[in-house]
C-alpha positions in Angstrom: -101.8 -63.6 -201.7 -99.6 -61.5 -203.9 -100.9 -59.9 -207.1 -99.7 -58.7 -210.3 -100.0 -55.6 -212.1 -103.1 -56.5 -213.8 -104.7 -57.4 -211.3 -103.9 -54.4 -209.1 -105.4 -52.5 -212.1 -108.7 -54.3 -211.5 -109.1 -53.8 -208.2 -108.1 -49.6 -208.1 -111.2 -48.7 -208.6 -112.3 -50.2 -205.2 -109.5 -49.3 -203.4 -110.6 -46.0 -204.6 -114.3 -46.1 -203.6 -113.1 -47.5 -199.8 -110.3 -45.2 -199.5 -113.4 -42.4 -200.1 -115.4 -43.8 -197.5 -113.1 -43.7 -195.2 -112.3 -40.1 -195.7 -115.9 -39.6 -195.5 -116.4 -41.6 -192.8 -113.4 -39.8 -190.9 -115.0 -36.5 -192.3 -118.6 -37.0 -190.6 -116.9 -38.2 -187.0 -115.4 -34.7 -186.8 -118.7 -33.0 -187.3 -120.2 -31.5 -184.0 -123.6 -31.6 -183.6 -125.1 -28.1 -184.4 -122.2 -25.5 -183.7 -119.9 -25.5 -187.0 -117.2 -24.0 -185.4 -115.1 -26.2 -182.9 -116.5 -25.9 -179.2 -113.3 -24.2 -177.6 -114.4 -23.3 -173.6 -111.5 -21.3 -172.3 -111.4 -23.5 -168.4 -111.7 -20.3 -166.5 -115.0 -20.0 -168.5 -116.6 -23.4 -168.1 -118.5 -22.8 -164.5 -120.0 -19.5 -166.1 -121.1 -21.6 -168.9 -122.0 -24.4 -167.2 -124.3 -22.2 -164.8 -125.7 -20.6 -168.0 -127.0 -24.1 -169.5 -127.9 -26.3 -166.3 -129.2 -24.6 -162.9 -130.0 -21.0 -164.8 -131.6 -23.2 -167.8 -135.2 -23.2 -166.2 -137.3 -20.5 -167.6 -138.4 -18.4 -164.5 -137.7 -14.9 -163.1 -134.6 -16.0 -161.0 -132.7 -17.9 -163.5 -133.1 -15.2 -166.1 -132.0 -12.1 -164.1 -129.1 -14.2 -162.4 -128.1 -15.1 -165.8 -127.4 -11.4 -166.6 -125.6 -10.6 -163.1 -123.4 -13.9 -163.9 -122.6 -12.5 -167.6 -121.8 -9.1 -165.9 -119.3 -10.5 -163.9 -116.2 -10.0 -166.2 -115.9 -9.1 -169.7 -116.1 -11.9 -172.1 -113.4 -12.6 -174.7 -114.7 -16.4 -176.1 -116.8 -16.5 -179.1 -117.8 -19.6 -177.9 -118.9 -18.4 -174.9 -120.9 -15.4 -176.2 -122.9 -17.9 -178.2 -123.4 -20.0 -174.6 -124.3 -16.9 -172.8 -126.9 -16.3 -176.5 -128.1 -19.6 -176.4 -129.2 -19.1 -172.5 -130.9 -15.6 -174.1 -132.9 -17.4 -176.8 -134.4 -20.0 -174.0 -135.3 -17.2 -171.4 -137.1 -15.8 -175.1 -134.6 -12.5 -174.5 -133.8 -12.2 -178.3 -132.3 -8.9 -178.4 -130.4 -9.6 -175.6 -129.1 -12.9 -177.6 -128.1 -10.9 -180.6 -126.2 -8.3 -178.8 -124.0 -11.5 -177.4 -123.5 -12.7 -180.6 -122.7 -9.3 -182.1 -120.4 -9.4 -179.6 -118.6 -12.7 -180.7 -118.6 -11.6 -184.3 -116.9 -8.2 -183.1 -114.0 -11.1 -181.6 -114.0 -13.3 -184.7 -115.6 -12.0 -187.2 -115.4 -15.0 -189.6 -117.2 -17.0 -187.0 -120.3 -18.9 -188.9 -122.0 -19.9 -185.9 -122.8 -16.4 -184.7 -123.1 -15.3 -188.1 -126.0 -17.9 -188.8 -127.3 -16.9 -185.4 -127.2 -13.3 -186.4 -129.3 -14.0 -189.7 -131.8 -15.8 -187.7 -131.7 -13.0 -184.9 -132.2 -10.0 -187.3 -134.7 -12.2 -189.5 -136.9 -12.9 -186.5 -137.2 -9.1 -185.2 -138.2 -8.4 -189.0 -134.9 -6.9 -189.9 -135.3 -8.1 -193.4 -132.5 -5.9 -195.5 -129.8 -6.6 -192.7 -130.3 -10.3 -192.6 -130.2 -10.6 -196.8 -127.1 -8.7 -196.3 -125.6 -10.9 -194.3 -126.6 -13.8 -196.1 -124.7 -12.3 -199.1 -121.7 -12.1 -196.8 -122.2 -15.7 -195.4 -121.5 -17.5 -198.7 -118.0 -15.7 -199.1 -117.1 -16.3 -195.2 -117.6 -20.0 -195.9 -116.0 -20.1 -198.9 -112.7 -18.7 -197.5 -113.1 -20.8 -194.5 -112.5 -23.9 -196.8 -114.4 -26.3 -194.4 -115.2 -29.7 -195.0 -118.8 -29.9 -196.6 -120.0 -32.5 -194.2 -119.8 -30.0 -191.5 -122.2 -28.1 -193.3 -125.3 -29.2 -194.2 -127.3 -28.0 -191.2 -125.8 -24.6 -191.9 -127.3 -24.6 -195.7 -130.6 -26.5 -194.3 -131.3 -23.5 -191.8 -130.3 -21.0 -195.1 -132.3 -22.6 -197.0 -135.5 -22.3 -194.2 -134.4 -19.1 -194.1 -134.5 -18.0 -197.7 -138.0 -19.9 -198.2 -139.0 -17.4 -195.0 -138.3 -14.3 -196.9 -139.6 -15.4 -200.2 -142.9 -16.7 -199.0 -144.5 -15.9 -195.2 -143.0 -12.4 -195.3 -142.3 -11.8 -198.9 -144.8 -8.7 -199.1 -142.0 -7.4 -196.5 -139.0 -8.1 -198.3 -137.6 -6.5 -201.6 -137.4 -10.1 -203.4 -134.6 -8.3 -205.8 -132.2 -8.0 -203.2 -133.2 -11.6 -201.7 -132.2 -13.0 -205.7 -129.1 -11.2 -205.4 -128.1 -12.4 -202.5 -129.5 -16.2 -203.1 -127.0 -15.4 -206.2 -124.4 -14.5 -204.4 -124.6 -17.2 -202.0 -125.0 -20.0 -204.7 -121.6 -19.1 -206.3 -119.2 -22.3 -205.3 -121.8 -24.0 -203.8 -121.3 -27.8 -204.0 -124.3 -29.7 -205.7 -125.5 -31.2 -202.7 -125.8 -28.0 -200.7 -128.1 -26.4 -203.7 -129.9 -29.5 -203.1 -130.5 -28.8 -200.0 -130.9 -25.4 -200.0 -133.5 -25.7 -202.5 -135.3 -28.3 -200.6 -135.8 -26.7 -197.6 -136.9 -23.7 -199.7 -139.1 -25.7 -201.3 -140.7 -27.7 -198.2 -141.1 -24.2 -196.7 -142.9 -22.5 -199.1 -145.1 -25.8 -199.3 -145.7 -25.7 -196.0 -146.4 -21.9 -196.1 -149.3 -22.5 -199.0 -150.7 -25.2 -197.3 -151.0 -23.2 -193.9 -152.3 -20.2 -196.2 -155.0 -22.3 -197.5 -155.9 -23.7 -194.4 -156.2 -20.1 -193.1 -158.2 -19.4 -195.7 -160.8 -22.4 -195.0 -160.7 -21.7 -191.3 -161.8 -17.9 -192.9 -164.2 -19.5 -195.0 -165.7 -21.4 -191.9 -165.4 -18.4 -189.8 -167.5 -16.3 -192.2 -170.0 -19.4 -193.1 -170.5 -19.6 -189.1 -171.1 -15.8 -188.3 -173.8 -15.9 -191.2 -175.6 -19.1 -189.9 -175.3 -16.8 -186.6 -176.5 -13.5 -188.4 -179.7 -15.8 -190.4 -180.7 -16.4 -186.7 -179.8 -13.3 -185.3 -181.6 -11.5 -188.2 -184.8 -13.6 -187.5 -185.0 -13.2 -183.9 -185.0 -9.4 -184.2 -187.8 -9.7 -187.0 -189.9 -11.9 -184.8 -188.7 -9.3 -182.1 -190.5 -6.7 -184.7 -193.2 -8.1 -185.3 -194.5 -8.7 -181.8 -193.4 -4.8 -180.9 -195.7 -3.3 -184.1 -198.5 -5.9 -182.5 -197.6 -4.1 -179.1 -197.5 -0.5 -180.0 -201.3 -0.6 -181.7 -202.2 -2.6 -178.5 -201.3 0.1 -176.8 -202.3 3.2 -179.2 -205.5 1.2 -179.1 -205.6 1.2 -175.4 -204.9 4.7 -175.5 -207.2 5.9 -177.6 -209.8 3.9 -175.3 -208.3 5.1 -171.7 -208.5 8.7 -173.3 -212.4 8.3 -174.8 -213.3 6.4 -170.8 -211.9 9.3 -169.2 -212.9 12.2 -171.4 -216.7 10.7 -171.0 -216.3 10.0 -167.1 -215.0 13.9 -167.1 -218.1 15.0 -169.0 -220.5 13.2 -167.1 -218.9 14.8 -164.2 -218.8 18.4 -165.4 -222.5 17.0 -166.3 -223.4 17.1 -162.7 -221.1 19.6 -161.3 -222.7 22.4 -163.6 -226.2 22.3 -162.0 -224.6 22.8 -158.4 -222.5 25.4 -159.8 -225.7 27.4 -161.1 -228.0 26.5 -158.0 -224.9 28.1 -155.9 -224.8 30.9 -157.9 -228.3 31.5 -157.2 -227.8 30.4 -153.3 -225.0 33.1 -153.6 -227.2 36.2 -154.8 -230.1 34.7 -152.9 -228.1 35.2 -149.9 -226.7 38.6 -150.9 -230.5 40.0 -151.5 -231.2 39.0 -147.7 -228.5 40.3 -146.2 -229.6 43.4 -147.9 -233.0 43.3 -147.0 -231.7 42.7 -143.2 -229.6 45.9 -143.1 -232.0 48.0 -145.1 -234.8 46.7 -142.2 -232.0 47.4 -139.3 -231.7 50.6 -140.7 -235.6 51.5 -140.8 -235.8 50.0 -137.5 -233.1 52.8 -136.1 -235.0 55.1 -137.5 -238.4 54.0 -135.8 -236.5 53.4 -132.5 -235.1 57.2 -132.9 -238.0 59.0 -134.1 -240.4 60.1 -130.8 -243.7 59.8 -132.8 -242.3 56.3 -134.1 -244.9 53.3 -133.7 -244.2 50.8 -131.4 -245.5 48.3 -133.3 -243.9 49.3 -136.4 -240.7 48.4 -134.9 -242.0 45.0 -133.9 -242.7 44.6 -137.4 -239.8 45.1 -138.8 -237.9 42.7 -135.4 -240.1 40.1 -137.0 -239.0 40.5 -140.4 -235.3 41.0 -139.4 -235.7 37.6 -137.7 -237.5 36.3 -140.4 -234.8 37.6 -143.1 -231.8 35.9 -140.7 -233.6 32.4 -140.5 -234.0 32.9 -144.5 -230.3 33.4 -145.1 -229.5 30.5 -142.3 -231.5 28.2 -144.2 -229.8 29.5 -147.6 -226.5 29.2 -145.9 -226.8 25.8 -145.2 -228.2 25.1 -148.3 -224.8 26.9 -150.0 -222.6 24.7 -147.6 -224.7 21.7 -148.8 -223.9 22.2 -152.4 -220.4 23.5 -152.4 -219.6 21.0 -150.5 -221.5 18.4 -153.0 -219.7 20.6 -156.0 -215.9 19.8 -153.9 -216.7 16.0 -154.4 -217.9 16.9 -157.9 -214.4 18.4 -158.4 -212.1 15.9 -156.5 -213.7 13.2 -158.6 -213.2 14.7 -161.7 -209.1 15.4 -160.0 -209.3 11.2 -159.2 -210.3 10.7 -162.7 -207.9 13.0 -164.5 -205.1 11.7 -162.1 -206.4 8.0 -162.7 -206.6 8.1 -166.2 -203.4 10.1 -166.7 -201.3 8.2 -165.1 -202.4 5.3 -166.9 -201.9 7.3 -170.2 -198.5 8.3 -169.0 -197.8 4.7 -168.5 -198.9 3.5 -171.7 -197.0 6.4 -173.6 -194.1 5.3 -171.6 -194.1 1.8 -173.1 -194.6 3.1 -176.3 -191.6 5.1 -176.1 -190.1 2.0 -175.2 -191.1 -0.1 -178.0 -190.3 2.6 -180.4 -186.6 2.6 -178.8 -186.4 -1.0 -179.5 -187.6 -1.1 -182.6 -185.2 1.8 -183.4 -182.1 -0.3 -181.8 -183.6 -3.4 -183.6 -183.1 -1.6 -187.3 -179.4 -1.0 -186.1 -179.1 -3.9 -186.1 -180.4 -5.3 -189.3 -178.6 -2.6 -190.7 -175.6 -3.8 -189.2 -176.4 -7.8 -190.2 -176.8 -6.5 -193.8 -173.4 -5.1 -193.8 -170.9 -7.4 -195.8 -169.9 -10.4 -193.2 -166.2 -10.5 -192.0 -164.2 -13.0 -190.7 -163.6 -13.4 -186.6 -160.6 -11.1 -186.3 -159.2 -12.3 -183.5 -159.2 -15.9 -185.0 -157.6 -14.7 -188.0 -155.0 -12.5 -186.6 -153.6 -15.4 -184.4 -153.6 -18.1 -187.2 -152.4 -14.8 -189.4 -149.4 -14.2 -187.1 -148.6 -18.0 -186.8 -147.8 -18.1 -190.3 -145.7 -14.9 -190.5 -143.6 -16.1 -187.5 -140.4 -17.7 -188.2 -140.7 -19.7 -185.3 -143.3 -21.7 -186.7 -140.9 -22.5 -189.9 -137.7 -22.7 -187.7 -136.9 -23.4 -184.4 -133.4 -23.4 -182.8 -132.5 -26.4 -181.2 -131.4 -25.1 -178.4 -131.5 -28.8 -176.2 -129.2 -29.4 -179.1 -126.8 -26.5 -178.5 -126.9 -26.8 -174.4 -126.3 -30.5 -174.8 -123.1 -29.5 -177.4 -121.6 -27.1 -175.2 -122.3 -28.5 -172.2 -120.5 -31.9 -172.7 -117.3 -29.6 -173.7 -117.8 -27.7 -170.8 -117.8 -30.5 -168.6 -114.5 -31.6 -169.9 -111.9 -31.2 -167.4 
């Protein structure tokens, strides 16, 4: 079918809409999955890279220090590899060591916006706020010189955009939000519509999802706190019950010392009651027994002189044999009479030691358990003191949801299955 000139009028404007589909459509078959740069693996290079994404992949001690011997091999002069060698970093959770290989590719090619991306994400995850905005400022001119098609770089502007919510909204308090304008200036100069859009949206969507996870902290807070109160309300009446039952307990016992101390003190006296008599009748027995012995040797003595005087009477001196004898029976009889009752006046005095001992060690007892109850009453107010204090969250709780929302991994993740599987398809090209 041929046509004529008004009818080729009437059909350009389709011809233009499919010619622009096909340029798109030849556009989006050049884009590689996430690397923006073209995937160039010098082939003296491949094996190293190769061993860097497949046997050295699995995160354990082996694969990650033979990953470093293999990268010390030989000085590397491929961007491309650098970002490999990064990539194998980031899954062995060696950050530093990841950007110190991609500083190293940008020191090759400096305009490289796959390590410069990786960069901002590097120095934004070790909190290296001022440095990342900076490069961010940079970024926008890089890709603006570059000229690249825009297809290739909507990821790019996504991850930016994740980025830029991070520093506005999980660590904002962090981040001097004047420089982060400027450079979100900066970076919006040329930008196509449909990378603002994007941009924005993933700003957006982050800072959403940064809200919702703050108010969600917040309940999980909220609970934390209701729960330790429900806890402290218990807590708080166990000890008062607790309290109760020890003031019951220490009159018990001030009561059962009061009575221990009245039983023994009148045991004691009763004692002392019949002690004192024996103590009197052996002080008599005492001087009873002195006077006889002095009457013996005041008889012994007029019985020398009787024996020693020549007119001395014979009978005299029998006399006075008779009343010596009779004066030692006396004192016998009051001897044993002494023994008697100091020996009824030791059991007087050991029972009065059994019932001091008896009754004092029970007292000791009892004022030991007082003591005790006093401590625990003491340790008890402690701790109302310390329930009455203003309740606070569980800190441990907090801190981990706390640090789950500052992290930039829980915003964005790099794909790295998507990066190994990139790199290694090109390095498995011959």
């Amino acid at each position: 079918m041929k046509f004529g000139p008004a009818q080729w009028k009437r059909f350009l404007p389709l011809f233009a809409f499919l010619i622009a589909l096909t340029v798109e459509a030849v556009i989006c078959q050049t884009v590689v999955g996430q690397l923006i740069e073209p995937i160039e693996i010098p082939i003296g290079e491949k094996q190293r890279v190769k061993f860097w994404l497949d046997p050295a992949w699995k995160k354990n001690l082996a694969s990650r220090t033979q990953s470093v011997e293999v990268y010390e091999l030989a000085p590397v002069n491929s961007p491309t590899v650098l970002i490999a060698y990064a990539v194998n970093r980031f899954q062995h959770n060696r950050v530093r060591e990841a950007g110190e290989a991609v500083d190293a590719a940008l020191a090759i090619t400096p305009d490289n916006l796959d390590a410069r991306l990786l960069s901002i994400w590097v120095k934004t995850v070790r909190d290296q706020y001022d440095q990342a905005m900076t490069d961010i400022r940079t970024f926008g001119k890089t890709i603006r010189n570059r000229n690249l098609p825009p297809a290739r770089l909507d990821n790019t502007y996504r991850r930016i955009g994740r980025l830029l919510g991070y520093l506005q909204g999980p660590v904002g308090e962090h981040v001097n939000q004047e420089i982060l304008h400027a450079a979100i200036a900066e970076l919006s100069i040329g930008l196509a519509p449909n990378h603002q859009k994007l941009m924005r949206a993933e700003m957006e969507n982050l800072l959403a999802d940064f809200e919702g996870r703050m108010q969600h902290l917040g309940r999980k807070v909220q609970e934390s706190v209701e729960e330790k109160e429900v806890a402290k309300v218990a807590n708080r009446k166990l000890i008062q019950q607790e309290n109760a039952l020890l003031q019951t307990q220490t009159q018990t016992i001030q009561d059962q010392q009061n009575s221990l101390r009245d039983e023994g003190e009148l045991k004691i006296d009763r004692a002392i009651s019949r002690a004192q008599p024996l103590q009197s009748e052996l002080a008599a027995l005492d001087g009873d027994i002195r006077s006889v012995r002095n009457n013996i040797r005041a008889l012994q003595t007029a019985l020398y002189f009787h024996q020693t005087d020549p007119n001395g009477s014979l009978l005299q001196c029998d006399v006075l044999r008779y009343q010596i004898q009779d004066n030692y029976f006396t004192l016998g009889n009051l001897g044993n009479r002494a023994d008697a009752v100091a020996f009824e006046l030791d059991r007087a005095a050991n029972e009065i030691a059994q019932i001091r001992n008896r009754y004092g060690g029970q007292l000791s007892q009892l004022e030991r358990d007082l003591a005790n109850s006093g401590r625990r009453q003491r340790r008890n107010s402690k701790k109302l003191a310390k329930l009455a204090k203003p309740t606070k969250p569980n800190n441990k709780k907090v801190t981990l949801l706390s640090n789950r929302i500052t992290a930039l991994n829980s915003y964005d993740q790099l794909p790295l299955e998507l990066y190994r599987v990139d790199l290694l398809k090109e390095a498995a090209t011959p």
